[in-house]
N, C-alpha and C positions, 0 to 999 in steps of 0.2 A: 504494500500500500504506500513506503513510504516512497518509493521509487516513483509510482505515478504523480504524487503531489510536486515531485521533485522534476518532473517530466512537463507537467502541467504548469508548472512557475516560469521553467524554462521557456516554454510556447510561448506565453503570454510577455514574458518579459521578450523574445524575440519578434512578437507583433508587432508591439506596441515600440520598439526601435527601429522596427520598420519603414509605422508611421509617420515616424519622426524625419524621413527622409523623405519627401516625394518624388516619387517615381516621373519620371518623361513619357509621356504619352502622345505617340505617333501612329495615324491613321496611314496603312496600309492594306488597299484595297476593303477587301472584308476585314480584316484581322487588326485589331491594335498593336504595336511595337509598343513594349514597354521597357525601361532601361530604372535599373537602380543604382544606388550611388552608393559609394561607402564615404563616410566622414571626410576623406581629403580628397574627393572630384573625381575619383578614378569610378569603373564602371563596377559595379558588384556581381550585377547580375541582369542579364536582358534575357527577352523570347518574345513571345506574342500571346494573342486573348485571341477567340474568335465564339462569340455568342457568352463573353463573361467566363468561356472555358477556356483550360491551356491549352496551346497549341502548337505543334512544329517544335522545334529545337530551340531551347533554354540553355544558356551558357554563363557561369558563374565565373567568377575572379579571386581571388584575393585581395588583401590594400595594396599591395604592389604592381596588381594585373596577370599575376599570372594564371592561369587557364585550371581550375580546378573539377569543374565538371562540365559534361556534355549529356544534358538529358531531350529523350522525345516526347510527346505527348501529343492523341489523335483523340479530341472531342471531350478533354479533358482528362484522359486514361494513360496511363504510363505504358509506352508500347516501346519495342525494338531494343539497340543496344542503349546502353549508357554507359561512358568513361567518366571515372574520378581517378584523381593524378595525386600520388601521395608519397611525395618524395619522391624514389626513383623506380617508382609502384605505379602500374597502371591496371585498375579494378576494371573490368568490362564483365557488364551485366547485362543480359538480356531478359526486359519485359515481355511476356503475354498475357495479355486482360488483365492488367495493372498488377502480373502478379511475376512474382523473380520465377524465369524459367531455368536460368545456367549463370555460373558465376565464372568467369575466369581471371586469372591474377597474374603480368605478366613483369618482368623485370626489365632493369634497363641492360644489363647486359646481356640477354637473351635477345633483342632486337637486333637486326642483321641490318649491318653499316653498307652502301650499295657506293 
């Protein structure tokens, strides 16, 4: 129990910092562009809305910019791959019907230099 209040404080307090930034809101076609900021002007986090739902490809930052995740999202649903970059960790996970179908975890020295 004490973990969800602890879970729940966290949500709220990460709302409600949210809030406190407002988002850039860009009309594209059907779908809104929306871009968040983190405290020193860099981008936090962008993707798009389409009918108030997420949509298409969300891409987060850190305060530096560097590229932390890559998620999909079709009609509000978490579908297809997603990358998160952690360290010299790249997590790929694949959604189906918003739900983890395969997780793979790939290092940086296992990638092949061309």
């Amino acid at each position: 129990m004490k973990k969800y209040i602890i879970l729940t404080a966290l949500l709220f307090s990460g709302i409600a910092f949210a809030q406190e930034n407002n988002p850039k809101l860009e009309a594209v076609g059907d779908l809104v562009k929306t871009t968040y900021y983190h405290e020193n002007g860099k981008v936090q986090q962008e993707g798009f809305f389409k009918n108030g739902k997420l949509e298409g490809i969300w891409i987060s930052f850190d305060v530096n910019g560097n590229k932390l995740s890559v998620a999909n999202y079709e009609n509000g649903e978490k579908t297809g791959k997603w990358l998160f970059w952690n360290g010299n960790k790249l997590n790929e996970v694949e959604y189906s019907n918003s739900r983890i179908a395969s997780v793979k975890t790939w290092k940086q020295d296992a990638l092949v230099n061309n």
